[in-house]
C-alpha positions in Angstrom: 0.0 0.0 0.0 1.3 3.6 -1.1 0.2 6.7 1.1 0.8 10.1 -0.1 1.1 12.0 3.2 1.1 16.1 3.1 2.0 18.4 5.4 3.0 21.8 5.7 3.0 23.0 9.6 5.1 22.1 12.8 1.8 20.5 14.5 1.3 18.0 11.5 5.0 16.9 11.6 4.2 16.0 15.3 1.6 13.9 14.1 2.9 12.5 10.9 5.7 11.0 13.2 3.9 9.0 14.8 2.2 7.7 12.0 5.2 7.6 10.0 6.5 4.9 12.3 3.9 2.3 12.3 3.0 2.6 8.6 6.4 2.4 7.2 6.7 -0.9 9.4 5.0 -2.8 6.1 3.9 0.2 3.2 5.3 2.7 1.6 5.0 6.8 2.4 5.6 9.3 0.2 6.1 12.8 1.9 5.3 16.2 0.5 6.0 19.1 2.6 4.3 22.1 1.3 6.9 24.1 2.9 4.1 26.5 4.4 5.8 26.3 7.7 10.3 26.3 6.5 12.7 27.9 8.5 14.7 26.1 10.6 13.1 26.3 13.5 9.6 25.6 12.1 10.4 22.3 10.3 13.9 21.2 9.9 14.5 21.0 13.6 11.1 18.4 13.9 12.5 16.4 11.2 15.1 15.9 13.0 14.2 14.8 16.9 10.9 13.0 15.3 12.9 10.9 13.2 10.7 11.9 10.5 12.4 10.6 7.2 13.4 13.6 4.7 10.3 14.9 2.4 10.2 13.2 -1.3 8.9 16.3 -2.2 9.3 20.4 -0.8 6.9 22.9 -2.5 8.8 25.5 -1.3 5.4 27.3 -1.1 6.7 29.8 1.8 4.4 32.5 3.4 1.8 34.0 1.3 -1.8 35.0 1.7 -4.7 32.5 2.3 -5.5 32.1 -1.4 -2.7 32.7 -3.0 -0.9 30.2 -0.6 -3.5 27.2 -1.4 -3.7 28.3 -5.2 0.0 27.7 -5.3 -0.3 24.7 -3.6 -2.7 22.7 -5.5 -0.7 24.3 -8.8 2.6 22.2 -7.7 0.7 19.3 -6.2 -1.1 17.7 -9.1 1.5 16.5 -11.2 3.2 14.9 -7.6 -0.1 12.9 -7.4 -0.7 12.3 -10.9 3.5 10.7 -11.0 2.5 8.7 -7.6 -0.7 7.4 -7.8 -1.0 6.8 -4.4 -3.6 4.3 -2.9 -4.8 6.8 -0.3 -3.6 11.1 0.1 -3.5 11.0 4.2 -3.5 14.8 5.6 -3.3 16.2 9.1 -5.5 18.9 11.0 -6.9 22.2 9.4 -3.7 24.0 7.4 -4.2 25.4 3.8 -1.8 22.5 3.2 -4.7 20.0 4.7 -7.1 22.0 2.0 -4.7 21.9 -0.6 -3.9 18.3 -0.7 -7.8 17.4 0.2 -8.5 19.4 -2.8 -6.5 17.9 -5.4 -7.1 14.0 -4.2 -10.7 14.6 -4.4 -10.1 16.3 -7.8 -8.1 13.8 -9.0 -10.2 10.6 -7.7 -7.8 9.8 -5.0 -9.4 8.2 -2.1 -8.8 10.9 0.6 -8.2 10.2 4.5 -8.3 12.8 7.3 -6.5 12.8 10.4 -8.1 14.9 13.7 -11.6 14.8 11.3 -14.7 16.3 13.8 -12.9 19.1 15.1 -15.4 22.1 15.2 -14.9 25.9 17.0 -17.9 26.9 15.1 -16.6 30.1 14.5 -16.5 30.4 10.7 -14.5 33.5 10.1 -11.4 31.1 11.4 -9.3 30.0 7.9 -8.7 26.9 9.9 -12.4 26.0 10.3 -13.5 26.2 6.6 -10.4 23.8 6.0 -11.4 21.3 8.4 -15.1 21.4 7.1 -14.3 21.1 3.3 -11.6 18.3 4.3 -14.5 16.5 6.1 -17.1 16.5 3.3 -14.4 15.3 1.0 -12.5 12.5 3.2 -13.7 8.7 2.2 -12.1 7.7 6.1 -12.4 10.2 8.9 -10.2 9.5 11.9 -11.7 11.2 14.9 -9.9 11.6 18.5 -13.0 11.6 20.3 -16.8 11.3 20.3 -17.6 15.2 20.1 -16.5 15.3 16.5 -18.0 12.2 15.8 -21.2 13.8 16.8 -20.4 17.2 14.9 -19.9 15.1 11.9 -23.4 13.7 12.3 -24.8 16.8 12.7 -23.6 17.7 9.0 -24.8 14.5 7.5 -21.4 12.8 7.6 -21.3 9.2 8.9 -19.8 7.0 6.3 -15.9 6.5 6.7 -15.8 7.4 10.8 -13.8 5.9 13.2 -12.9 7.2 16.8 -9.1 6.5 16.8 -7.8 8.8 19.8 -5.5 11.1 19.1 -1.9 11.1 17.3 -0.3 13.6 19.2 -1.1 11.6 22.2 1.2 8.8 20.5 4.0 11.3 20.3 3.6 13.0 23.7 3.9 9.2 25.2 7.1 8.1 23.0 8.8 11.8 23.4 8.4 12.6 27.1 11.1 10.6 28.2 13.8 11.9 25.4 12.8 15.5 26.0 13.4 15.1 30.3 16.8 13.3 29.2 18.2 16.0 26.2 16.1 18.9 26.8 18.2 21.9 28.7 15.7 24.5 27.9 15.2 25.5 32.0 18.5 25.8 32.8 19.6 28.1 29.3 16.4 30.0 30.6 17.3 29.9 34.2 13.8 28.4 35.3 12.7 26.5 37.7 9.9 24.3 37.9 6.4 25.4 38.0 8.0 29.3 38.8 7.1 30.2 35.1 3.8 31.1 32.7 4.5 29.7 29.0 2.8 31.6 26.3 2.2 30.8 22.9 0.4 33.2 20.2 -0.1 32.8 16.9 -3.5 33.0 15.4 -4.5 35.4 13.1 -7.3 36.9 15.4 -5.1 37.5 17.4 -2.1 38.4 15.8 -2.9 40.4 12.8 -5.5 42.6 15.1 -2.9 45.2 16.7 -5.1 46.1 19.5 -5.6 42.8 20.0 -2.2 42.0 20.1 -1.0 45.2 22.0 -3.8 44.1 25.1 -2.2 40.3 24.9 1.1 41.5 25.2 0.6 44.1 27.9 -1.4 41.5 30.3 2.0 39.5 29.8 3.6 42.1 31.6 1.1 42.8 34.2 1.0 39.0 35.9 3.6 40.0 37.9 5.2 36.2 36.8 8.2 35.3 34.8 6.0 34.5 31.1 8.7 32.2 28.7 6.7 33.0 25.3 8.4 31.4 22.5 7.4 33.7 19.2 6.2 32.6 16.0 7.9 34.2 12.9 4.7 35.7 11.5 4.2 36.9 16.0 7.6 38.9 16.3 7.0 40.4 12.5 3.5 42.1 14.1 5.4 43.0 17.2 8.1 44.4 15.3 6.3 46.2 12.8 4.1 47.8 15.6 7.2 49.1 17.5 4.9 47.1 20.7 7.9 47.2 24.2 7.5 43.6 26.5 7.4 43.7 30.5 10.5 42.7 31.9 9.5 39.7 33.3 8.2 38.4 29.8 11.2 36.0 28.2 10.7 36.6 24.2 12.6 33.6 22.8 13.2 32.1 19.1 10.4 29.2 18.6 11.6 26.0 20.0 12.2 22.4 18.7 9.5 19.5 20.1 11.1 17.9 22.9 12.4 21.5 24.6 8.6 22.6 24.1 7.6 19.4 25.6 9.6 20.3 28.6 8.5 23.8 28.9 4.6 22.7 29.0 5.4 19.5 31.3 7.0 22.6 33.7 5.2 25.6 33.4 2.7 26.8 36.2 0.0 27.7 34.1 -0.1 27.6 29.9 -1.5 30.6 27.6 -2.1 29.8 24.6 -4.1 30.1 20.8 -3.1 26.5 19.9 -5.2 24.0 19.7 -2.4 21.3 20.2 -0.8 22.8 22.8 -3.7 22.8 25.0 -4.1 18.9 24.4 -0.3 18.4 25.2 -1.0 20.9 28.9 -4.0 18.5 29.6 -1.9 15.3 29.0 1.2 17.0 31.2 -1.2 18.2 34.2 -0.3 22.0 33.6 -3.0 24.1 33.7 -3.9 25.7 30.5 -5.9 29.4 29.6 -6.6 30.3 26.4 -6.6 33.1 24.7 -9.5 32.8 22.3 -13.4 32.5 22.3 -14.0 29.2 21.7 -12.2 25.6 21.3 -11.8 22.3 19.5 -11.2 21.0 22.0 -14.3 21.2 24.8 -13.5 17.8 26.6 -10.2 19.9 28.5 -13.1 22.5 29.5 -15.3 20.1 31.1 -12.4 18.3 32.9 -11.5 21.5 34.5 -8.3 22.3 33.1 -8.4 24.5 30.5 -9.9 27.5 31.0 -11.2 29.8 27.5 -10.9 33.3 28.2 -10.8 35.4 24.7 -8.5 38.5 24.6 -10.0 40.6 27.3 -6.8 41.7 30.1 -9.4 41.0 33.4 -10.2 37.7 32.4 -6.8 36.6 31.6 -5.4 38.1 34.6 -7.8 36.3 36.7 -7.4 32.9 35.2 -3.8 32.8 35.6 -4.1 33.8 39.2 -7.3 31.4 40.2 -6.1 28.4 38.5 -7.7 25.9 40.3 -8.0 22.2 37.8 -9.8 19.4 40.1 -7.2 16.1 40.9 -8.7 13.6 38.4 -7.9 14.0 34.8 -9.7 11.7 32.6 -8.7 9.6 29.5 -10.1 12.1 27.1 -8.5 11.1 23.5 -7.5 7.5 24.0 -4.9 5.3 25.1 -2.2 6.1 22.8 -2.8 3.5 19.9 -3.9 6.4 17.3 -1.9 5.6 14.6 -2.1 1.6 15.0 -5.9 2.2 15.0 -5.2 4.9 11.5 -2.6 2.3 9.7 -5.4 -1.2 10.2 -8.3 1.3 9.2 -6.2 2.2 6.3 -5.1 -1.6 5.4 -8.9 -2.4 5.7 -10.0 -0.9 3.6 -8.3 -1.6 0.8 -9.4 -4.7 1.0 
């Protein structure tokens, strides 16, 4: 069997890992990194500590608006799939990469598979949430982490294809933890200690591209009165830059970091902010609280267990989270048991039978 795998973004090399390493045990994979996400420290440095083999293919595609991005995308892609004629295209998560390479399979006849299918913020001016619902309606198998998107799929008519797998980045958290506590010197290069530390992440365009919005993030950083590590994304410090916006001194801006040194920082961190979806999975599975810094989630089962806390943009709210933290002692087995990509890989063999 012959699965054309695309991705484009640091989160779906996280995932693609860990499927990587079960499929290749007895098929072949054929990698195409759109090259959406390509500096060093937003792709090459995950290739590396995942163990990910080298792409077969780059795009090069690089930073670009929403439309021109994916138009360049499925441009380049078509002859790839056309030359490979894979048995299923197998993409990750919401990215314009995800749409792009949705796109083209379904174009082009290619039975289509879709890792972390379900998700839903029902909040439709989010890019990331017209990708996941287009990828849906076109996926043939739709590998689901947990029941909620198995029931938002229902909701829009989509039953055919779904399976509740649990979730990849579970997988990877499981393998990884160990190798990051061993290699990762991220505290001590920081001088931290444990749990004496916020971790921020920001990256969404709601929150990013919005210079109020940003401005009010960064200035509630400073206020917490707590040493905030915040490692930036490329597209994070360009805003901040561009806007001439000054940082609290106890806010840490650092270079984004590789996997297992982000691992760390979330296994350590008192409390997590965050726009990421995946980072507020990987807070739940660590036990570090988590607040984040939108209006809605993906990912409600953390709400209901009491550890992740949604609180928008708005200084008072975030400033009161971080301060009243308070998760309950139990945290229960929300998105599996860390078999994701065994359960993906037999689906996969399955059905090609």
């Amino acid at each position: 069997m012959k699965i054309l795998t695309v991705v484009g973004a640091r989160p779906q090399f996280v995932k693609a890992a860990a499927v990587n390493r079960v499929l290749c045990e007895k098929h072949t994979e054929v990698i195409l990194h759109t090259g959406q996400h390509y500096d060093e420290s937003m792709s090459e440095v995950f290739f590396r500590e995942l163990d990910i083999p080298e792409p077969d293919y780059n795009l090069g595609v690089g930073s670009a608006g929403h439309s021109a991005q994916t138009g360049e995308m499925l441009i380049r892609m078509e002859p790839i799939f056309e030359k490979e004629n894979p048995d299923w295209v197998l993409v990750y998560g919401d990215t314009n990469s995800t749409l792009a390479g949705a796109l083209v399979a379904s174009k082009m006849h290619i039975p289509l598979a879709h890792v972390e299918a379900g998700l839903r913020s029902f909040n439709r001016a989010m890019p990331e949430e017209i990708n996941r619902v287009v990828t849906d309606h076109l996926s043939q198998l739709l590998f689901c982490p947990a029941q909620k998107a198995v029931g938002n799929l229902k909701l829009e008519g989509v039953t055919s294809g779904v399976h509740i797998v649990g979730d990849v980045m579970y997988d990877a958290v499981l393998r990884h933890s160990a190798t990051a506590e061993k290699k990762s010197t991220i505290l001590s290069s920081l001088n931290l200690e444990s749990k004496k530390y916020l971790l921020a992440t920001v990256h969404r365009v709601s929150n990013v591209d919005e210079t109020q919005t940003l401005l009010n993030i960064l200035e509630t950083f400073g206020m917490l009165g707590e040493t905030v590590v915040f490692p930036v994304h490329p597209r994070t410090r360009k805003a901040i830059q561009t806007a001439g916006f000054s940082l609290g001194e106890n806010v840490k801006l650092i270079e984004p970091v590789g996997y297992l040194d982000m691992l760390w920082l979330e296994k350590n961190a008192r409390v997590i902010l965050t726009d990421s979806g995946g980072v507020q999975k990987e807070a739940y599975w660590f036990g570090t609280p988590c607040v984040t810094l939108r209006e809605e989630t993906e990912w409600v089962e953390t709400v209901e267990a009491g550890w992740n806390v949604v609180v928008g943009t708005q200084r008072g709210r975030i400033i009161d989270a971080v301060r009243n933290v308070s998760p309950p002692a139990a945290r229960p087995n929300l998105f599996g048991d860390g078999t994701a990509s065994q359960n993906i890989v037999r689906l996969l063999e399955n059905e090609r039978k």
